[in-house]
C-alpha positions as CSV (number, residue, x, y, z in Angstrom):
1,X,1.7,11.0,-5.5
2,X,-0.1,13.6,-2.9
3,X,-3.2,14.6,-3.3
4,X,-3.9,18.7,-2.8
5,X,-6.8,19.9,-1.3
6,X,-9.0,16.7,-2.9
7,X,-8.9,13.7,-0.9
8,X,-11.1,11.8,-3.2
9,X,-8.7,12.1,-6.0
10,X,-9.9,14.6,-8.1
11,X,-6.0,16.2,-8.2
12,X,-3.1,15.0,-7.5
13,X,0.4,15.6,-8.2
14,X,3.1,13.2,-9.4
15,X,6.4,14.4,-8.7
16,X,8.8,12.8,-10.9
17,X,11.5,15.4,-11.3
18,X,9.0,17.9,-11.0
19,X,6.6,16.9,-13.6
20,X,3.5,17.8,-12.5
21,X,0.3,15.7,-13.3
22,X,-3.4,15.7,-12.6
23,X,-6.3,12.9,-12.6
24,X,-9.6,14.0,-13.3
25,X,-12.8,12.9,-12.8
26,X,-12.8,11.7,-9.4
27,X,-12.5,9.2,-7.6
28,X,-12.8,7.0,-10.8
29,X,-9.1,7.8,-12.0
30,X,-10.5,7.1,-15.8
31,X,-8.6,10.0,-17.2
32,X,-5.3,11.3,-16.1
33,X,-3.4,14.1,-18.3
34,X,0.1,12.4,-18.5
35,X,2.1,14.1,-21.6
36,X,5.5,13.7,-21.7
37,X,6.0,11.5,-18.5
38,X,9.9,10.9,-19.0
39,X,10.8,7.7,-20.5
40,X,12.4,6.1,-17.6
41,X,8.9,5.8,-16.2
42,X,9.2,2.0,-16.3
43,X,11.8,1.2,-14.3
44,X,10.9,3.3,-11.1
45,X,10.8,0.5,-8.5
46,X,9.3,3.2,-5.5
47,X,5.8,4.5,-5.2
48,X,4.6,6.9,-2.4
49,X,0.8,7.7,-2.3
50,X,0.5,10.2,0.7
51,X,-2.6,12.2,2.4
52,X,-5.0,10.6,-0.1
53,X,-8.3,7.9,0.1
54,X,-8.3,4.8,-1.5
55,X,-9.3,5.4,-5.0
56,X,-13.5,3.8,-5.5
57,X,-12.7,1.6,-8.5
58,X,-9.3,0.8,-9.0
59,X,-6.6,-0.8,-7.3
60,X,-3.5,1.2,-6.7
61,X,-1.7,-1.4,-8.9
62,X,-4.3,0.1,-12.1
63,X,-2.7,3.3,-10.8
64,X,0.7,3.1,-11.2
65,X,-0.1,0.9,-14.7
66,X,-2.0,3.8,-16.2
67,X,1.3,6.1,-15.1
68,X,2.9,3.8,-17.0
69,X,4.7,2.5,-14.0
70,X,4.7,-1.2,-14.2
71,X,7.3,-2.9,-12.2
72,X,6.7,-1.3,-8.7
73,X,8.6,-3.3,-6.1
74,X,7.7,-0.7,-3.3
75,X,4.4,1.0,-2.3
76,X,4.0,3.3,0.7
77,X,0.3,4.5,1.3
78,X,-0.1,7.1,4.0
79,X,-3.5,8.6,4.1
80,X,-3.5,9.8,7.7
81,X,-7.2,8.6,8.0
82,X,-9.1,5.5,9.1
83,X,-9.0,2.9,6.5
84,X,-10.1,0.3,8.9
85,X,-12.8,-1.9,6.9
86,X,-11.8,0.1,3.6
87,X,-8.7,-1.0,2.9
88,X,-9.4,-4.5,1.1
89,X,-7.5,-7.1,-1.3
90,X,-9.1,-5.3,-4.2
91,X,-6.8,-2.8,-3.4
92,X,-3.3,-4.2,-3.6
93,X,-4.5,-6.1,-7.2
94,X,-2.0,-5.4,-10.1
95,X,0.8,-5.8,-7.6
96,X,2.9,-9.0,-8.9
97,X,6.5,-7.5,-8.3
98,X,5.6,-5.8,-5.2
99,X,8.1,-6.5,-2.6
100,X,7.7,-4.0,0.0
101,X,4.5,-3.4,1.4
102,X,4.5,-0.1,3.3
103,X,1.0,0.9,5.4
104,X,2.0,3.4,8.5
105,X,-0.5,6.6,9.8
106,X,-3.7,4.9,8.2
107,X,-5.1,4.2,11.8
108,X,-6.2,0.4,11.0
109,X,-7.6,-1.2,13.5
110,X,-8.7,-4.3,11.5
111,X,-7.5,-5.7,8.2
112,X,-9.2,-8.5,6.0
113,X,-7.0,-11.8,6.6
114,X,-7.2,-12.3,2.6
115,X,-5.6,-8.1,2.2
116,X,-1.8,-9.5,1.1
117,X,-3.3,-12.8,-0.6
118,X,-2.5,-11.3,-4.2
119,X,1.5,-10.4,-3.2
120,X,3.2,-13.3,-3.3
121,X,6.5,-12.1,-3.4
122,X,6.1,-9.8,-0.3
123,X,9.5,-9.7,1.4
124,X,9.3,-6.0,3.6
125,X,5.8,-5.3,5.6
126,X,5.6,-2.0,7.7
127,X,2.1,-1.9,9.5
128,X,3.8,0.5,12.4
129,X,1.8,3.9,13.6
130,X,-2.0,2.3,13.2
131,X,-4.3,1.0,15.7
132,X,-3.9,-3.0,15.2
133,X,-5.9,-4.6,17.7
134,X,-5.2,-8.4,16.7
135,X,-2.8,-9.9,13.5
136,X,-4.2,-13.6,13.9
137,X,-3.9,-15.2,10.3
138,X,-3.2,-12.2,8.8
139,X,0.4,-13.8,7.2
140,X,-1.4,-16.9,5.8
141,X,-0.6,-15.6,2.7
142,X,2.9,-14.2,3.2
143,X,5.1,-17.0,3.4
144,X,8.2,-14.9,2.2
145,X,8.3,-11.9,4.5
146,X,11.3,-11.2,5.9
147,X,11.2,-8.0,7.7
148,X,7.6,-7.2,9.6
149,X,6.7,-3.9,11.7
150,X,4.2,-4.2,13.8
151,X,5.2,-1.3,16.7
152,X,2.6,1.7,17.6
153,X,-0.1,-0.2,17.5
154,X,-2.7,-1.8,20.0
155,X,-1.7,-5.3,20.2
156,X,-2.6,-6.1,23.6
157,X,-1.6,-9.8,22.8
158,X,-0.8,-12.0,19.9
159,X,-2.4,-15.5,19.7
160,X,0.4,-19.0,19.5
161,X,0.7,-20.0,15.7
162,X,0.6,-16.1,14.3
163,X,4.0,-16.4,12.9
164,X,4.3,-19.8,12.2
165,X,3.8,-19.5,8.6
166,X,6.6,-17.0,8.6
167,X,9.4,-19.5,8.2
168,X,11.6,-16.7,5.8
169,X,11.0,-14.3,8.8
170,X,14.7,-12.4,10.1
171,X,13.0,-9.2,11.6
172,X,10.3,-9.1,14.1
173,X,9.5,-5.4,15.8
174,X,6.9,-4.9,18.0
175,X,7.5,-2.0,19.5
């Protein structure tokens, strides 16, 4: 999904073998026009959502359900703006499957310890290219992460304990 010339949602494209689609009403999402999505729609795994704000009053999880897209195991959300204090849990609802967990260019600088409580079976976390500040108890919640990218951001230090939780942990980058 990228939106065109309407950050808030008003029109945006899916490109699923250049299938076109628009949502309007914005930033709601209440009405998309979505004739003749193919009928593999169900099993894509992959989602990108690029150049766009977080939608007002869904999560991107209602998103991909209303595309009929209901067993999304990777989302990548690039808005290229600061999402610091927006992005919340409300957000990442409708997620169950969700395994990959992909957040670069959205220049956070803080992120609500509870954001990942709702993905439980979070393996793949890429916070890299943001302005990160401090991660202290932000994996309470992700007990299964394997990979986790932290480089380009400002960590300055990281507090004793941080990854302690992260027992399932192979992959570590911080720079």
């Amino acid at each position: 999904i990228k939106c065109i010339n309407s950050p808030e949602w008003s029109d945006f494209h899916l490109d699923m073998l250049s299938f076109p689609r628009f949502c309007i009403n914005p930033p709601e999402w209440p009405v998309m026009y979505l004739d003749a999505l193919p009928k593999f729609k169900t099993i894509v795994e992959s989602m990108l959502i690029y150049k766009c704000d977080l939608p007002t009053n869904n999560s991107l999880g209602e998103i991909t359900q209303t595309l009929g897209i209901t067993r999304v195991k990777k989302l990548v959300f690039q808005s290229y703006k600061n999402l610091s204090f927006a992005l919340v849990k409300h957000h990442l609802d409708d997620l169950k499957n969700l395994k990959s967990l992909s957040l670069p260019n959205n220049n956070l600088s803080y992120a609500d310890k509870d954001l990942l409580a709702g993905l439980v079976n979070l393996t793949d976390l890429n916070l890299r290219d943001n302005n990160l500040h401090q991660v202290t108890g932000f994996f309470n919640y992700t007990p299964g992460l394997q990979f986790l990218e932290l480089g380009d951001n400002a960590l300055q230090s990281i507090e004793p304990g941080t990854f302690d939780n992260l027992k399932n942990l192979l992959i570590l980058k911080l720079s």
